[in-house]
C-alpha positions as CSV (number, residue, x, y, z in Angstrom):
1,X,-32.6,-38.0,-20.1
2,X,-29.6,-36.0,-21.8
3,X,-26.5,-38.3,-21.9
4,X,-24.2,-39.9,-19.5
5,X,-21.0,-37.9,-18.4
6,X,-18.7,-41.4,-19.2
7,X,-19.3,-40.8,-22.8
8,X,-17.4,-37.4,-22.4
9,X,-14.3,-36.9,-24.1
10,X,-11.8,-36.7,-21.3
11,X,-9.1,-34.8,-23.0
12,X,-11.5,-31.7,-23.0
13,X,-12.7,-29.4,-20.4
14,X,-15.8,-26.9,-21.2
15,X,-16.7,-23.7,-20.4
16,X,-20.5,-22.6,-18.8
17,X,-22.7,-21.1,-21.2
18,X,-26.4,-21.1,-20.0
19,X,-27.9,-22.2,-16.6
20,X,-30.6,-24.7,-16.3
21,X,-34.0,-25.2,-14.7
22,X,-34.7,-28.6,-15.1
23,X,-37.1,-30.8,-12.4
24,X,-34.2,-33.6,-11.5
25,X,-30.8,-32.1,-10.0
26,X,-29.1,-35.1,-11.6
27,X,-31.0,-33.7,-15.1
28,X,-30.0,-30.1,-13.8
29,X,-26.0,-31.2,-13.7
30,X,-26.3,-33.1,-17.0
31,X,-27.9,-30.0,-18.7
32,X,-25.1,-27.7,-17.0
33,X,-22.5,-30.5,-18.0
34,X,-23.5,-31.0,-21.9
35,X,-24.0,-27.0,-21.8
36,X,-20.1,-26.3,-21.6
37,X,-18.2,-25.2,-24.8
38,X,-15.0,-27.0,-26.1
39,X,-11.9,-25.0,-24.5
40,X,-8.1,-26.1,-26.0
41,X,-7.0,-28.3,-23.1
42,X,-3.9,-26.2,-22.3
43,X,-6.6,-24.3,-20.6
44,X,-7.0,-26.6,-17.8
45,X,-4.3,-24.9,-16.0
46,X,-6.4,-22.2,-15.2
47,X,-8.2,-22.6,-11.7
48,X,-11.7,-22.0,-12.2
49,X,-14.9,-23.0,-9.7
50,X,-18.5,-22.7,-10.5
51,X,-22.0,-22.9,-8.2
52,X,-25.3,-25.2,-8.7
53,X,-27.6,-25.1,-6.5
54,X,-31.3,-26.9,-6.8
55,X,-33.6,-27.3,-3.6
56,X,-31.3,-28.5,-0.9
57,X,-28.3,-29.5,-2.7
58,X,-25.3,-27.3,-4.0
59,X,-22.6,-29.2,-6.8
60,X,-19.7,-26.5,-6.8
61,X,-17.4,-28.1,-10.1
62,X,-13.6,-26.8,-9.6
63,X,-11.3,-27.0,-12.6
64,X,-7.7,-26.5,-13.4
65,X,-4.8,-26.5,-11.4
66,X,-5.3,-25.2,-7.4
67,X,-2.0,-23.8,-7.6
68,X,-0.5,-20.6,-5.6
69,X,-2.6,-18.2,-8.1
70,X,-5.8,-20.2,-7.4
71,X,-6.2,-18.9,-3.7
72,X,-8.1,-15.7,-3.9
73,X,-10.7,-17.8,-5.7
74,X,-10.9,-20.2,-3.5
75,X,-11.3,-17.8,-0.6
76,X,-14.0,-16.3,-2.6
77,X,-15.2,-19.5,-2.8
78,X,-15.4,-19.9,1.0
79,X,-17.2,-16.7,1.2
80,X,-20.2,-18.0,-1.3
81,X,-20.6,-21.5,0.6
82,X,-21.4,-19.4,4.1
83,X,-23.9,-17.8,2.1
84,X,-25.5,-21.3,0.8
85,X,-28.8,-22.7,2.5
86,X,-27.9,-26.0,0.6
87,X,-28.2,-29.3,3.0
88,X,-25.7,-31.4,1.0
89,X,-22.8,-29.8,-0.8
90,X,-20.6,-32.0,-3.6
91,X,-16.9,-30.6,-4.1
92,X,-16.5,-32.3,-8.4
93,X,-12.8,-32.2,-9.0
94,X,-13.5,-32.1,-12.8
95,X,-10.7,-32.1,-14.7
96,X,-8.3,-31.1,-11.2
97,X,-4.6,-32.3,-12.1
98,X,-3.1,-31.0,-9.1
99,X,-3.2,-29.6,-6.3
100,X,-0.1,-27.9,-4.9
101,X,1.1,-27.9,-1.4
102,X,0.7,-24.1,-0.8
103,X,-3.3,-24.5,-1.2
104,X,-3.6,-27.3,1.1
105,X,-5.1,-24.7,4.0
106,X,-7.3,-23.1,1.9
107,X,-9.1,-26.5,0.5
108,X,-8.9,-27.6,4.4
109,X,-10.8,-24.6,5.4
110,X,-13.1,-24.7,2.7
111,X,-14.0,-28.5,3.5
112,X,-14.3,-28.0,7.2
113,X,-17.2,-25.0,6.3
114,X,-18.9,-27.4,4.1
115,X,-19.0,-29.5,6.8
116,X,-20.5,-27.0,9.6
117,X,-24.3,-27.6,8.8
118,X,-24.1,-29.3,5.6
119,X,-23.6,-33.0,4.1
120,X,-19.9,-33.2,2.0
121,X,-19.4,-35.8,-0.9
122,X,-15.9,-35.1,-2.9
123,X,-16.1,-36.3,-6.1
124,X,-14.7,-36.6,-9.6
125,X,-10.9,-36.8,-8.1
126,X,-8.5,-38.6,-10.1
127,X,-6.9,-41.9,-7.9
128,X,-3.1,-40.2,-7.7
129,X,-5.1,-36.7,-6.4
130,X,-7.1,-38.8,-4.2
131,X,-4.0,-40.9,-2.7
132,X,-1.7,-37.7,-2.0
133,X,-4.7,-35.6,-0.2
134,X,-5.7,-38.9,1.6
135,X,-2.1,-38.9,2.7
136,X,-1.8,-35.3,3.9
137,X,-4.9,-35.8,5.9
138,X,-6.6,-33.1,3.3
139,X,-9.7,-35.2,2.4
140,X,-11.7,-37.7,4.8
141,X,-12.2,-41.1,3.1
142,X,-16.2,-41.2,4.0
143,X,-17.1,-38.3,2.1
144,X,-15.0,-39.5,-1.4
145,X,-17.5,-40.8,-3.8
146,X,-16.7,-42.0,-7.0
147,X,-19.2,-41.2,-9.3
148,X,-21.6,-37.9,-9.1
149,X,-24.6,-39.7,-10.8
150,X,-24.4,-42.4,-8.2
151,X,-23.8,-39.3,-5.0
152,X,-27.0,-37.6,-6.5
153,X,-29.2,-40.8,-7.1
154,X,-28.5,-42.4,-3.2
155,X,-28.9,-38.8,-2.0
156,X,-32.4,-38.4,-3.9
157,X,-34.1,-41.6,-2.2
């Protein structure tokens, strides 16, 4: 099994550079994961998202700063998840430092159609993230998971 994401320097995000086609979708994620390339981690700013889907299940990985600039993206990302036959959809706020006021609609929206006819896990959000959203009434505390190997592992049983 390729390594475990905690032994990832934190300090660095990574950029996608082949796709995957592995049997396991934790294996597919780990492969997709350890595939990134260094990036300088001024980069992080930059709002980026990126779709994996295996079988039933669809990880989209957001990075960067959801700022003012990020919306287009993610309204393109709301067009993409109405076009997912996924079951169970996990939002991994990898390497998310903020995320302004002026996007709070747009991640809303994109939630509540994640939610139509498909499972939601939020994951990967650091505990100041976690706390503001939770107090705007952004993010629903039953669908926060810590940990994307544990979401993927109880969701494989």
């Amino acid at each position: 099994m390729p390594q475990k994401i905690a032994s990832f320097n934190p300090k660095c995000i990574y950029s996608r550079t082949e796709c995957m086609n592995n049997s396991s979708l934790l294996e597919s994620y780990y492969e997709f994961f350890w595939s990134y390339e260094r990036i300088a981690p001024e980069a992080i700013m930059e709002f980026e998202y990126k779709f994996l889907t295996k079988n039933n299940f669809t990880i989209i990985t957001f990075k960067g700063r959801m700022s003012k600039e990020a919306r287009e993206s993610l309204l393109q990302c709301q067009q993409e998840l109405l076009a997912l036959e996924s079951k169970v959809v996990i939002f991994l706020f990898k390497d998310v430092p903020t995320v302004d006021q002026v996007v709070n609609r747009e991640l809303a929206i994109l939630q509540q159609e994640a939610r139509k006819s498909k499972q939601l896990y939020l994951v990967g959000l650091n505990r100041n993230l976690k706390l503001m959203l939770l107090e705007k009434g952004i993010l629903r505390q039953n669908e926060i998971r810590e940990s994307l190997e544990d979401t993927l592992k109880s969701l494989e049983k």
